[in-house]
Every structure is written in C-alpha cells, then in structure tokens.
N, C-alpha and C positions, 0 to 999 in steps of 0.2 A: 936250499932244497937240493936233496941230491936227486938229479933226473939223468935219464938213460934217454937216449937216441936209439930208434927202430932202426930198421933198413932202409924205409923210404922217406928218413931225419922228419918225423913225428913225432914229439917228444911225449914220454908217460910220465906219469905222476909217480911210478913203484919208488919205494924207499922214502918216498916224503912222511913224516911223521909231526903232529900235534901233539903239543901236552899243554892242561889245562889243571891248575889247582884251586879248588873253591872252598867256601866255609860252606859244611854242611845245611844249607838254608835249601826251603823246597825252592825258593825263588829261584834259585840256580841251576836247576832241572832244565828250566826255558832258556837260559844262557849256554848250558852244554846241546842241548839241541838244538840249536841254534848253530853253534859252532860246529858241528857234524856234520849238521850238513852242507854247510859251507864246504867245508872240507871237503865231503865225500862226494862234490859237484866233479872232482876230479877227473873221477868214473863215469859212463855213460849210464849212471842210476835212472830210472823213470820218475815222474815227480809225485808218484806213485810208492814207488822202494823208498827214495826219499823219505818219505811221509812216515813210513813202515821205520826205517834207521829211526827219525826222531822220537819219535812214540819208544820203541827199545830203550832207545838211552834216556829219555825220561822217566821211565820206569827204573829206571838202573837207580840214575842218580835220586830218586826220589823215595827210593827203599833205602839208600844210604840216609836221607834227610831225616827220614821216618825213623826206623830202624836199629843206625851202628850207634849211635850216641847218646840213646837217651835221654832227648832234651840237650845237652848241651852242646857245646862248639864242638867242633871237629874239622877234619880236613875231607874232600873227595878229590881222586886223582882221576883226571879222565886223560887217556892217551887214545890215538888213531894213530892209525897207520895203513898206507896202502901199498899193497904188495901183492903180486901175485895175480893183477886184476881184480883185487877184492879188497874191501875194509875192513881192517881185526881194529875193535875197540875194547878197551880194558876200563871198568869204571872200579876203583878200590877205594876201600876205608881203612880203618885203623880202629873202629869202635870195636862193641861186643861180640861181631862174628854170630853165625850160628849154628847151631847143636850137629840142627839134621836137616840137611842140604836138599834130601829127598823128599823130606815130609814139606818141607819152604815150599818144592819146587812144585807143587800140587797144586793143581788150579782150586780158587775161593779158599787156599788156606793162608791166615793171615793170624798176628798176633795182637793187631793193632785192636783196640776195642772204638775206633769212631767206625761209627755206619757206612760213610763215604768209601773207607778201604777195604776193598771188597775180594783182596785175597789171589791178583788175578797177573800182578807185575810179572814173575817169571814165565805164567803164559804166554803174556803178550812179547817177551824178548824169545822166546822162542817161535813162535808162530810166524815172527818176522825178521827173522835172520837166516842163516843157513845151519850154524853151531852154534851151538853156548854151553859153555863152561863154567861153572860156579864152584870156587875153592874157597871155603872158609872153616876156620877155628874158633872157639869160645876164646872169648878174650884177646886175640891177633888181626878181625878183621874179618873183610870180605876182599876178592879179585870176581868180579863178572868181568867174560871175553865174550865177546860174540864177532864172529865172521858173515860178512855177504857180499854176497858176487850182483854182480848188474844182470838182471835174468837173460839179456842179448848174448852175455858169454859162454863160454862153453865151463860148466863145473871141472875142478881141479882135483887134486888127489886129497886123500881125505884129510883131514884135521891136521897142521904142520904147526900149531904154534901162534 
C-alpha cells in the first residue's frame, strides 16, 4: 500500500488501490460489495454512505451480470481507489456494451423483461455517489466510475478522473 504521512504523521489511505476480477454471476454483486466497503472503511464514510457505496456497486456489478453477456460467462472488473479523500470505483465488462448511454441512464428504463428489474440501477449509482460516468460501445463493453467523498469533508475540484 502506498501511504503518505500528514504533518502530524497520521497516515492516509490516498493512492491505495483494489482490483477485483469476477465471472459475471449476480452472486458476485454481494462479493464486490462487500469488498468496497471494506475497502472504502479507509475514509471516515458514515455507515450510512457506506450503505449508499454498496448498493452503487451492486447495481453496477449486477447490470454487468444481467446485461453485458447474455447469459454467458464473462468477466467483471471492479477497481477502487482512494485519492483525493474520496473513492473512484470503476466496475467494467467486455460484453455487448450499449447503444444509448442516455436512454440506459433513465430511471424505470430497462431491457430486461423479468418484472423484478425495474429499470432503476443507474438511478440509484447516481443518487448515491457524487459522479458517474458511463462509457460504453456496442460490442467493446461498459466502464461505470463513480466518485464519493465522506460528506465530513470538504468537496474537491470538479471531476479529475
């Protein structure tokens, strides 16, 4: 872990990073949220925000499970990283990607036809983060990032990466 000493030699978590590769199973949803927040205890998160990060990335990873593969195997990449006093998570696939990013990102819009999926994943990664990002292509995949700060700290400059 690469860790930095303050001034009054309290050590932070900036530049430690996680990476995590799963076979597209929804089951694995709860294993990266799980791991997240572990991870993201680094920060003084509430167990609150907490809750808010896992829910995000269970939705991430489980629109990849749903979603990139169509039924079959595939891979999902989850990386964290905290920097800056905040955690940028990246959840990627390598499935079918999609069309229109804007129309996805629409609350209750889904393509799934079971009842249960109700259309609402990129809501909820946005409702509880600070940023998110969604880069994808037809046939290349998806990248969701989403950034969040511990609400104790003070917001930073906009969107870095």
């Amino acid at each position: 872990m690469a860790e930095s000493v303050e001034a009054d030699g309290v050590g932070t978590a900036d530049g430690n990073t996680m990476e995590l590769v799963v076979p597209s199973l929804a089951v694995n949803a709860e294993l990266c949220r799980a791991a997240v927040a572990v991870f993201a205890a680094g920060l003084p998160f509430t167990l609150a925000e907490l809750e808010q990060l896992k829910v995000a990335v269970s939705e991430a990873v489980g629109n990849c499970a749903l979603h990139a593969y169509g039924g079959e195997p595939g891979r999902v990449r989850l990386l964290a990283q905290l920097a800056a006093g905040a955690i940028v998570i990246e959840i990627q696939d390598w499935g079918r990607g999609i069309s229109d990013v804007a129309l996805a990102r629409q609350p209750a819009y889904t393509t799934s036809h079971d009842p249960d999926h109700i259309g609402l994943g990129f809501a909820f990664m946005e409702q509880f983060t600070d940023a998110l990002e969604v880069e994808s292509a037809p046939g290349e995949g998806t990248l969701v990032r989403m950034r969040k700060r511990p609400s104790g700290q003070a917001a930073g400059a906009a969107w870095s990466g």
